[in-house]
N, C-alpha and C positions, 0 to 999 in steps of 0.2 A: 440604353443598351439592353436589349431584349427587354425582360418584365421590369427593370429597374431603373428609378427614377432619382435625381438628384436639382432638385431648385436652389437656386443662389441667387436667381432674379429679385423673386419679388418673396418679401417676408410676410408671411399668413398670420394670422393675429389668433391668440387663446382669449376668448372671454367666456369662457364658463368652464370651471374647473371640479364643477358635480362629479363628474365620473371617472375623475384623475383618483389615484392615490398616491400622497406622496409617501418615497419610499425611506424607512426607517434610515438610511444610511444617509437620507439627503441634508446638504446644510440650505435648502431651503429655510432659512429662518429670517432674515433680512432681504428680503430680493433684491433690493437696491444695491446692497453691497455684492451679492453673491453675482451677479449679470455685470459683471465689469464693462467698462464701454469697448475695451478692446477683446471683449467675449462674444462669443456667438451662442444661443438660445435656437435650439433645434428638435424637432421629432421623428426618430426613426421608427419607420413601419415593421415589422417582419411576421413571418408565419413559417406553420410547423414545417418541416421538412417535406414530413409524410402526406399534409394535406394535397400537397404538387406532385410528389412521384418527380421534383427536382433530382435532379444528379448532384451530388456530394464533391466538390472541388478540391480536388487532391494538388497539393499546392507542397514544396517545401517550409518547413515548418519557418526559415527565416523570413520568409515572406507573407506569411499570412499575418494579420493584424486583427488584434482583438481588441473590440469596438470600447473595454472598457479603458486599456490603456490611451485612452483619445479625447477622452469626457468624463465630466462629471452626473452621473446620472440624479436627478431632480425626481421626479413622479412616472409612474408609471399607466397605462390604460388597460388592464386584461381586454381579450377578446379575437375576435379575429376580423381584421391583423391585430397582432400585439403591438401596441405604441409606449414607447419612452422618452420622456421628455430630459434633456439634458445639453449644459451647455460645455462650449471648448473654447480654448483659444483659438484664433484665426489660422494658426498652422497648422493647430492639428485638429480642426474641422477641416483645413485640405490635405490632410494625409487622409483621415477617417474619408472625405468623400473620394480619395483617386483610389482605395482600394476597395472602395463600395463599390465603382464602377468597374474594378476590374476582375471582383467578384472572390475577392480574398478578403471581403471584412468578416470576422466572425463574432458570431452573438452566441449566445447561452442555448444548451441544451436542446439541440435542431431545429434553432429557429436561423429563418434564413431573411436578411435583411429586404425589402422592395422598394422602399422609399425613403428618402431623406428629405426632410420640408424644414427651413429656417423660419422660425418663427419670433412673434415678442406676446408680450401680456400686456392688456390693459392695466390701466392704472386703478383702473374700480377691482381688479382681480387682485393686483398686488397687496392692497390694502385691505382687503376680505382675507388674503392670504396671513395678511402680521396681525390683524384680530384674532385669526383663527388658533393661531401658534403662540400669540407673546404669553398666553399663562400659563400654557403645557410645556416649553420648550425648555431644554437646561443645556448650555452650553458646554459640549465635551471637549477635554485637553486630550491631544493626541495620545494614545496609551502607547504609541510605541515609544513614541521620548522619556515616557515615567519608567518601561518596562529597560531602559537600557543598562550594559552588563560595564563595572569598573575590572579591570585583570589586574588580579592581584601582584606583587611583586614577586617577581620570580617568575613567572606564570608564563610568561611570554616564549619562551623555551620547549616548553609542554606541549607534545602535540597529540591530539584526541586520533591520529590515524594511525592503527595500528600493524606491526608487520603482514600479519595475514591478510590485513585490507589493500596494502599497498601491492601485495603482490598479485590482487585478482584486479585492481587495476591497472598493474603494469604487463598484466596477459591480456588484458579485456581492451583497452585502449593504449597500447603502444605508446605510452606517456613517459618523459623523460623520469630517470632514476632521483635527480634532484627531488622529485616531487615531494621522497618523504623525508627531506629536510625543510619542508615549509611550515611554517608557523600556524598555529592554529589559529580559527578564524577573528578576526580582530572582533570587537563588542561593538553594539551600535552606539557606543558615545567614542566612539572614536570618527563616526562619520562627519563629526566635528558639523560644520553650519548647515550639512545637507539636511536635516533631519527638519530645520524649518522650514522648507520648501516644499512640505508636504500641506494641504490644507487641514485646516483644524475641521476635524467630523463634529456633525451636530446632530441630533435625532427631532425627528421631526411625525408626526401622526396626522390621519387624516380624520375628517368627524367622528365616522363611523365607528375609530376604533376607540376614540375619546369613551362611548357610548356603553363599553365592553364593560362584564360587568370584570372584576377581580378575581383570578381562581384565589381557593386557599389551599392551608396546608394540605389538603388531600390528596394534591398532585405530589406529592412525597411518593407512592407508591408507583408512579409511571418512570421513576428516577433509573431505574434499575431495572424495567423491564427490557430494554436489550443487551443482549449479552457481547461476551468479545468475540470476535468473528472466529471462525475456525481457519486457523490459520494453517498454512498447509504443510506438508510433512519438507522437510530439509535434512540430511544430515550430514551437509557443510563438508561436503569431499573435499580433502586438499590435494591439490595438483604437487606436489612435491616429488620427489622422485626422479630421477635420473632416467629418459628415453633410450636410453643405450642397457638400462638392465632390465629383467624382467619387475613386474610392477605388482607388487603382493598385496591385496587387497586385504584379505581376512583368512580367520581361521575358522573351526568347528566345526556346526553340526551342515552336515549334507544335504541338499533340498535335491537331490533325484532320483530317477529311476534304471535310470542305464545300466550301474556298473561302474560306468566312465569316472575316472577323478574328473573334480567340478571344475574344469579349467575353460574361462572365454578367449578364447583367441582372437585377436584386433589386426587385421590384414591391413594398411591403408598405401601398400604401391611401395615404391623406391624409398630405399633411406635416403630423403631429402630433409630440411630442415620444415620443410610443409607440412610435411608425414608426420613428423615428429609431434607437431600441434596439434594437428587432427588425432592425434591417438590419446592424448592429452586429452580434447576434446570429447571423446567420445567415452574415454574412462570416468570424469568428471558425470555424466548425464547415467551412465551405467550405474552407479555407486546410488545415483537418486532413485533408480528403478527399482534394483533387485534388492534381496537379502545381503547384505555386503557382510553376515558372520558365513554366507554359505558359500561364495566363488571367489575362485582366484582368479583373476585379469591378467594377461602375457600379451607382449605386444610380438606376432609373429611377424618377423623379416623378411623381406624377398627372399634374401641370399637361403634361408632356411627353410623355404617352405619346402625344397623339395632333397634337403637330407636329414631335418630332424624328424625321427619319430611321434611325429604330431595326432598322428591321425587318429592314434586307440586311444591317445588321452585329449580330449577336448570334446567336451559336450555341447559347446556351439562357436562354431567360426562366424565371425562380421567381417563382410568384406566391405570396406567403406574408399575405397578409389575412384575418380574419376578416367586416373590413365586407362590406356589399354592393357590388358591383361596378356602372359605370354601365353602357349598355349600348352608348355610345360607344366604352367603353373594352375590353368585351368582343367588339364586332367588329373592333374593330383585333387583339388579342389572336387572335383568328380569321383574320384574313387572314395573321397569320405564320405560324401556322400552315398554312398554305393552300399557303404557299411552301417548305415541307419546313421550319417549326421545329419548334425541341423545346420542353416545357414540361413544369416541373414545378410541382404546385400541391402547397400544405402546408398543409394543415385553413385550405384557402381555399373561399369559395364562388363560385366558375371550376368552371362544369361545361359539357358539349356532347352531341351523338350519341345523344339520347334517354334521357340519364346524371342523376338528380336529387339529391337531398340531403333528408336524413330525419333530423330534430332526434330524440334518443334522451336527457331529462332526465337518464335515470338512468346513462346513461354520459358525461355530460360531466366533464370532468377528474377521471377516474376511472383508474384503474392497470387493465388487464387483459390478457389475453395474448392475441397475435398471433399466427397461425400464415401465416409468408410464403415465397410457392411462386416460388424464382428462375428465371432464363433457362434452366437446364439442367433444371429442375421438382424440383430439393432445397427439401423443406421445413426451415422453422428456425423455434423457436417463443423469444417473448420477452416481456417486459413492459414497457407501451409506457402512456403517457397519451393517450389518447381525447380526443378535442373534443368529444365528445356529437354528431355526424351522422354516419350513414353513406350510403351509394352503394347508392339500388333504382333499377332498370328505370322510364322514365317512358311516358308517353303513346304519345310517337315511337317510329320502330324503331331498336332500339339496334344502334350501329358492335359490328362483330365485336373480342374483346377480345385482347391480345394476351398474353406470354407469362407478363408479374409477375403477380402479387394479392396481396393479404392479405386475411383475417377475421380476426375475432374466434372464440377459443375457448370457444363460446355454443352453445345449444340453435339460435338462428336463425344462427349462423355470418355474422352480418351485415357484408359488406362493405364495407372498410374503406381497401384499396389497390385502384384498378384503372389499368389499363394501353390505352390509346388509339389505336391508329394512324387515321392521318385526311388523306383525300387520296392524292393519285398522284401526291405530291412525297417521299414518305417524312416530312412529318409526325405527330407522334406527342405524346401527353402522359401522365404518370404522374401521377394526384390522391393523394392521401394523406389521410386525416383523424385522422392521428395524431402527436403532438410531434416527430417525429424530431429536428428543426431548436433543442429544447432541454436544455440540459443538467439533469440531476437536481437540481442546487444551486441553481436558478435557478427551480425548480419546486413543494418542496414543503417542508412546513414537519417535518413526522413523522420520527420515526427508521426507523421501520419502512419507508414510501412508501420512503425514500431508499435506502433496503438495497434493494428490489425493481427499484426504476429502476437503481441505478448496478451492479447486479449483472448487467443487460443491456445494459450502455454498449455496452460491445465490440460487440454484437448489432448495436447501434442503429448504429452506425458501419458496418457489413457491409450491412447492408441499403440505408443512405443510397447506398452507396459503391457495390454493386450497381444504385441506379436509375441513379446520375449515371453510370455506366457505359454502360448501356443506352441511355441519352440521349445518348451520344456523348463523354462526356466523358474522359480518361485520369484513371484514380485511383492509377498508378504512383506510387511516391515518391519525393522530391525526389532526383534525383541524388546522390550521395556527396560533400559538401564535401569541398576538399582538406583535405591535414595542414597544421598549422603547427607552427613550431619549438615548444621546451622554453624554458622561463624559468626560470630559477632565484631561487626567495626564501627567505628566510630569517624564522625568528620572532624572534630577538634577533640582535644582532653579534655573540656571543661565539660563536653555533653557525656562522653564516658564516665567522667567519676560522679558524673549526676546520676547518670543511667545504673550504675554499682551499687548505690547505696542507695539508691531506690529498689535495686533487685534482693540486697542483702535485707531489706524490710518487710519483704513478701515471697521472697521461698520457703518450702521448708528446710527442718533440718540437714535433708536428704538433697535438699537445690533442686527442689522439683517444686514446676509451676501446674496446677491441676484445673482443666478447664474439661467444658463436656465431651469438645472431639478429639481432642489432645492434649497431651504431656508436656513438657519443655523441661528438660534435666537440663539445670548449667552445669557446665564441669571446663576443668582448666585448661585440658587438651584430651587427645580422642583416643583411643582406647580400642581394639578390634572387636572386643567382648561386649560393647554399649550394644544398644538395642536400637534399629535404626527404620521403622517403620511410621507409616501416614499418621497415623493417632501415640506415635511415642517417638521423641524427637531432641535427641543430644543436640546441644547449642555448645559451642566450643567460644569460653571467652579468653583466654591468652591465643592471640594470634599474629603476635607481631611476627612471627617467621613465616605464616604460610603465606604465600602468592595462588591464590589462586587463577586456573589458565584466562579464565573468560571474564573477571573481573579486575582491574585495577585501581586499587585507593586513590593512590595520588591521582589519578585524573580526577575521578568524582570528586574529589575534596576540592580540588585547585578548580571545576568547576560549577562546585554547588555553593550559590551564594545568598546563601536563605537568613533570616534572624531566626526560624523556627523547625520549618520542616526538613526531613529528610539527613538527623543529622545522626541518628541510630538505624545501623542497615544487620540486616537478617539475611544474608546470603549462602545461597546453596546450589554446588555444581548439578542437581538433580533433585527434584521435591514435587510431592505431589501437584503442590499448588500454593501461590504463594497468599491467597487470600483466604486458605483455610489457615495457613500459618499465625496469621494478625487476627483470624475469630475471636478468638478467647481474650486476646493482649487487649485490643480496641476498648475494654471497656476499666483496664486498670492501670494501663501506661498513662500518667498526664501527659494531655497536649502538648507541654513543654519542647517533653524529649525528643520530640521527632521523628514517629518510627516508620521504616520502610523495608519492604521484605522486597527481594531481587534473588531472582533464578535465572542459570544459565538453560535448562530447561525443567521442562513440568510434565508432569504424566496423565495429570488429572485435571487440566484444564479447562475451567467454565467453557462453557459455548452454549448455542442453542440446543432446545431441544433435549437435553441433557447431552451433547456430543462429548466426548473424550479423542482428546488429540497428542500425540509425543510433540509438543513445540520446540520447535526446532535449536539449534546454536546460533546464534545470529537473528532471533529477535526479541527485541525487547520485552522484558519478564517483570512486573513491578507490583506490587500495592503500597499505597501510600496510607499511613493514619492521620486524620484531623477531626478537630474539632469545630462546631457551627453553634453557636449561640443560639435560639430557638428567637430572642427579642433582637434579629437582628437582619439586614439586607436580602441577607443568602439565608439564614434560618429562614425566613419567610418564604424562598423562593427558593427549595433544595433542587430543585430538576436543573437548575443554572449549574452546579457541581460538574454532572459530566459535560455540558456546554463549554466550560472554563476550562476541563481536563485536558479536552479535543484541541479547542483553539489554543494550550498553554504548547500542546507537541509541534503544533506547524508552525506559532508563533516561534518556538525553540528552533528550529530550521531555518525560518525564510528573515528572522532580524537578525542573522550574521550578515554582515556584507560580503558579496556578490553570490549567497545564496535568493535572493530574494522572488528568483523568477522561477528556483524549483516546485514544478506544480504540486504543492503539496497544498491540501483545503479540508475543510470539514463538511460533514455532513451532517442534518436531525437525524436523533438527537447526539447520537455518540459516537461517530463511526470516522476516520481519516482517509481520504481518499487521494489515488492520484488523480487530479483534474476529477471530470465526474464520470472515468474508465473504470475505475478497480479498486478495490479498497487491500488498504495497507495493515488498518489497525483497528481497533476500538476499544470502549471502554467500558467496565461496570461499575457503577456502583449500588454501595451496601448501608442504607441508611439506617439507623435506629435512636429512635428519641427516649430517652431517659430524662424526666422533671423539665430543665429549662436546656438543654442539649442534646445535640444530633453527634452521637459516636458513631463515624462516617468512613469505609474504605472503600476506597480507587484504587478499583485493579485498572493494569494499561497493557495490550499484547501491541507489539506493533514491529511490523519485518522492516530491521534496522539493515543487515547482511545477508540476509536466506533470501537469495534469486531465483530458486526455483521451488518449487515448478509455478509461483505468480510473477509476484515483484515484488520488491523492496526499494527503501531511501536510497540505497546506496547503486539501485539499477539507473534511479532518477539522475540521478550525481554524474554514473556514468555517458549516459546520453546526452547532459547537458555539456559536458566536456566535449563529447564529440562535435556536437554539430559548433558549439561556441571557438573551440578550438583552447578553452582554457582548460586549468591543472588544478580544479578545487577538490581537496579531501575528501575521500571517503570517512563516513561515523564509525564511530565505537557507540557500543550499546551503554556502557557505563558514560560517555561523554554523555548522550542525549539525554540520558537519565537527571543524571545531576542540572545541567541544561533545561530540562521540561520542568523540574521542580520548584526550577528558580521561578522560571517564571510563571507557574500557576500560584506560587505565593501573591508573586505583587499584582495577578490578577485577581485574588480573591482580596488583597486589601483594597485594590481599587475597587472592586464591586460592594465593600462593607462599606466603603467610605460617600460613595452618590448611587449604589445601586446599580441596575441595569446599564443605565446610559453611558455607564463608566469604561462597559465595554464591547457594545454589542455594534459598535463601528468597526473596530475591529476584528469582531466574529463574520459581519458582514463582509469585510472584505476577502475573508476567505473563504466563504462559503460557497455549496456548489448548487446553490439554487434558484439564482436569479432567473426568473420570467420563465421555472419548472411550474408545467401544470402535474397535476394528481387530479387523482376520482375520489368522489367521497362515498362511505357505505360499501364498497363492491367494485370488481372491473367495470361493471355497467352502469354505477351511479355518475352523478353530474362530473363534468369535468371542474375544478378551480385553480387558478393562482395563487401559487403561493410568495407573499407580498410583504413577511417577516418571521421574528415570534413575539409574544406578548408579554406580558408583565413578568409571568411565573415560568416563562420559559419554553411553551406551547407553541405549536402553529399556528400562526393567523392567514387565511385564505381569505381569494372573492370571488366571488361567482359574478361572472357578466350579468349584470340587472340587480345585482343584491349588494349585500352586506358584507363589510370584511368581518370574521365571524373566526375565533379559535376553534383548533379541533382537536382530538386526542386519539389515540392509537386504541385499536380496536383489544389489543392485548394478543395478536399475534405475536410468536417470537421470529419470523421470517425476515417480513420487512414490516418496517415499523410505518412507512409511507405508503401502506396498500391499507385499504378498508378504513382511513380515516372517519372520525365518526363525530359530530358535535353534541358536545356535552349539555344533558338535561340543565336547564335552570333550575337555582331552589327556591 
């Protein structure tokens, strides 16, 4: 069928496996056992997307099938075509071949499958093959069976979704009220015999990399070269509120010029129960844009628009209806105009100035791309939902236009944003006929739709934030909460009164801890007179009365089920940072105690670059303290650290049952992604070796609840609900927490106890790199494959005609996968 090919006739034979590599994740180790007789042994061809100028198969996401749920992949051939050796079962090499053929198979990273060839190995290969492996090879036990969670008694009860989660999923996907009476998500030993039915991972290498010599401890210093991503600004509007009153935003200081009190008025048609949503809607996205200490939000009524005295107080009207407009209500609309208002319309039909509206069937609720020309005439291009009408020239003569626009990226370039000045009061209005005002989740049902919209959120926010600018509004953000004290809690008594009289051994008289960036005054409760800044910092330890909003004990404790880590928490509703908080601690707290600092947000948050961000409510805020033996798996190989942190968050996700298909994966070295669209989280860490120990903190950001303006877990949760039609919980950041903790312990015991191999099957399987080329040295140096990582935690690439060969980060803070470089010999 057109360029693609699938044999089943006749089986093509491998004898020579020179220029195969097998892939770390393969249990090529016994061929004989692994090639079952009722197995099929296969190689699929594919190539890059781009090399073809192919079309991209826009398929509903229930039907498209990814090649890895189908097979087992064996070895790999860089080059082009990219070949992968790998075998199935007889079923599902005929699912894998009827959706090859029907052009919904998907493979890794834009490659696009061409052929499918059944093949076998000679017997002279198989047996080169178990020479080649029986002395390097160690036989891995599945980590997710070691990694599973016992609930404790009681526990079952306890549920990690919490009210404010349940209610953005019960606006966002229409889901039954029962929901938040459901149990939190059972542990993977409760999947009782399914968990054998997984095959046992092996790791397996090819000569070349046999050959490699050992990094050392030097790679220590690349541990921490990437930083946590800058996570983007949120601040967590709540939709609460009653539609029937007016809806009071904030108070203070005034961001305008007018005169006018700061009031937006929210137009959206008839009091219907539609209206009501949409207004909802659009106050929610409003709140992300502007100053939310500077405007007040009122949602104006039909019935009032034309006898409340609106006009002299409202510094900008949004008309956001689709109905027809009356034409009462469009001269009133008109005379505020008249009077120097501003107006924004949003795939409303509110037009003037000889401006009309032109119904386009074929582009109504259609995804296409915008190209929008700002106040300074930078273009930026994006993908946006269309209403189906755009903006021609009518009858009358049309007002001269002002500086915004948009089109469409179309043959007719048809007009999409235009920009109004009107009058000799400085009236002006910006139309729009394109979604801005909604969010992707809220919009479409596809996998695919949803990757194209939420891939331009950020866009979509720039642009919004650009008009309401232009209209007068400030889209500054929210001033910088102050700090609050430090709380001290504990997961059991027994680590408290260890943690007590370890601290009563080293304060001083005064219960002050003295390090070089900071202070730490214990005191027994808080005081308005304490001093409460970045470098001097009251720790409150009686707190069994306070609750704080965005953290809850009992979850974390009923879900952290550690021997060691994470059982002394540092928490603070606002802190600079919570890995400058553990600076000083890291090097006097024993390992023992278990220390973790958590913030609900941060002011001073690492990023690249030296970036500083307000992080948001709703995403996870963490550093962890441990300890690394210098003679020991992981002491030998610290750059594995953020490896284990990454893969401890998605593994904390995807081994609840029936989360498992949330595309949650890792990326080199430190980063979380959804699938390989958009990154969610990362991580840093802060090594320092003292005598025969590594005093080590993991900081971890990662958007658990904050939807906008990227994603978060909890946007994944919700799409997965949709299209599956099931009711799985939304997270709590404090569940994950406790959850990600757990299991990066019994990952770093299982990495002390065999090393790498203990876990890097399981890192593979979530990782978003399979059959990714990269350039090495520069955009313009060689292309290679990259085909694992190596002993100490590095990439290992191949270059078509060469050597698998590790490489290292050039010490960009950007992307850590651009200008790869390989490391001199010594």
């Amino acid at each position: 069928m057109g360029n693609r090919v699938f044999f089943i006739d006749e089986t093509q034979s491998i004898d020579d496996l020179n220029k195969w590599a097998l892939l770390l994740v393969s249990p090529f180790i016994y061929p004989g056992d692994v090639l079952e007789a009722e197995h099929i042994a296969f190689v699929i061809e594919s190539i890059l997307l781009r090399s073809q100028n192919l079309p991209t198969p826009f398929f509903p996401s229930d039907t498209i099938l990814k090649w890895s749920d189908c097979c087992l992949p064996l070895a790999c051939r860089p080059g082009e075509p990219y070949k992968l050796f790998a075998e199935a079962s007889i079923d599902n090499f005929s699912e894998l071949g009827i959706a090859f053929m029907e052009n919904r198979l998907q493979m890794d990273n834009g490659m696009v499958p061409q052929k499918i060839v059944s093949v076998h190995l000679q017997d002279s290969v198989l047996k080169e093959l178990q020479q080649l492996t029986s002395s390097t090879i160690t036989e891995v036990e599945e980590l997710t069976s070691a990694l599973s969670f016992k609930i404790k008694p009681g526990q079952e009860g306890t549920k990690h979704l919490g009210r404010d989660d349940q209610k953005v999923q019960d606006e966002e996907c229409n889901q039954k009220k029962s929901s938040a009476s459901q149990e939190e998500p059972t542990s993977v030993s409760e999947k009782g015999d399914d968990v054998d039915e997984h095959h046992h991972l092996h790791l397996s290498s090819c000569h070349e990399c046999l050959e490699l010599e050992s990094s050392t401890i030097e790679s220590v210093k690349f541990a921490s070269a990437e930083d946590i991503p800058d996570l983007p600004y949120d601040f967590n509007s709540s939709l609460e509120g009653s539609v029937n009153t007016a809806c009071h935003i904030g108070q203070g200081k005034r961001v305008n010029v007018t005169g006018k009190p700061p009031n937006v008025l929210l137009f959206v048609g008839s009091d219907s129960q539609e209206a009501h949503q949409r207004f909802q809607q659009l106050r929610s996205i409003l709140t992300d844009c502007v100053d939310t200490d500077s405007y007040t939000i009122y949602h104006l009524k039909e019935k009032k628009v034309l006898s409340d005295p609106w006009l002299h107080n409202c510094l900008l009207l949004i008309i956001a209806t689709e109905q027809p407009i009356s034409e009462a209500i469009c001269q009133q609309f008109m005379a505020y105009l008249s009077q120097g208002g501003k107006v924004l319309g949003l795939s409303s039909s509110f037009t003037f100035g000889g401006l009309q509206l032109r119904s386009k069937e074929e582009l109504k609720k259609t995804i296409q791309t915008l190209v929008f020309s700002k106040a300074d005439n930078n273009e930026m291009k994006l993908n946006v939902l269309t209403s189906g009408s755009i903006y021609e020239e009518g009858t009358g003569e049309l007002l001269s236009l002002g500086k915004l626009k948009g089109y469409l990226e179309n043959i007719e370039k048809d007009k999409i944003i235009v920009h109004l000045p009107f009058g000799t009061n400085g009236g002006e209005a910006i139309l729009c006929q394109v979604h801005l005002e909604m969010s992707p989740s809220t919009l479409i049902q596809t996998q695919d739709a949803f990757n194209l919209l939420k891939s331009s959120n950020f866009k979509r926010y720039e642009v919004l934030k650009e008009i309401l600018t232009v209209l007068g509004l400030s889209c500054e953000l929210n001033k910088i909460p102050p700090l609050t004290p430090l709380y001290l809690f504990t997961a059991e008594e027994e680590a408290r009164v260890s943690f007590m009289q370890w601290l009563a051994r080293n304060v001083s008289p005064e219960g002050v801890m003295t390090f070089s960036k900071l202070n730490l005054k214990f005191v027994s409760s808080y005081k308005p007179e304490l001093e409460v800044t970045p470098s001097h910092m009251p720790v409150i330890t009686a707190t069994e009365e306070f609750a704080p909003e965005h953290f809850n004990l009992e979850i974390y404790r009923q879900n952290l089920q550690t021997k060691q880590l994470g059982k002394i928490i540092l928490f603070a509703e606002v802190t600079s940072s919570t890995m400058s908080l553990l600076d000083g601690l890291m090097f006097e707290v024993p390992s023992s105690l278990g220390l973790v600092a958590i913030a609900a947000r941060q002011t001073e948050g690492k990023g690249r670059g030296g970036n500083v961000w307000l992080s948001p409510v709703g995403c996870s805020l963490s550093t962890l303290h441990i300890h690394i033996p210098l003679y020991s798996h992981l002491g030998q190989r610290i750059p594995y650290v953020q490896h284990l942190m990454s893969l401890a968050v998605v593994e904390a996700v995807r081994s609840i049952p029936e989360y498992q298909d949330i595309n949650l994966r890792v990326k080199w070295p430190n980063d979380i992604y959804y699938s390989d669209q958009m990154k969610l989280g990362g991580v840093l860490v802060n090594s320092t070796l003292v005598g025969t120990t590594f005093y080590i903190l993991i900081g971890c950001g990662l958007n658990v609840n904050n939807s906008n303006p990227t994603i978060c877990i909890n946007d994944l949760i919700i799409e997965y609900n949709k299209r599956h039609n099931k009711n799985l919980s939304l997270f709590r950041v404090d569940y994950l927490i406790a959850r990600t903790i757990t299991v990066l312990e019994r990952l770093i015991d299982a990495f002390q106890d065999k090393g790498p191999n203990a876990v890097l099957p399981l890192y593979y399987k979530y990782w978003v790199h399979s059959g990714q080329q990269v350039r090495l040295g520069s955009d313009e140096g060689p292309m290679v494959w990259i085909v694992g990582i190596d002993d100490s935690g590095f990439l290992q690439v191949h270059q078509e005609g060469g050597d698998v060969v590790t490489v290292h980060p050039d010490g960009n803070s950007f992307d850590m996968l651009r200008n790869l470089i390989i490391p001199k010999k010594q």
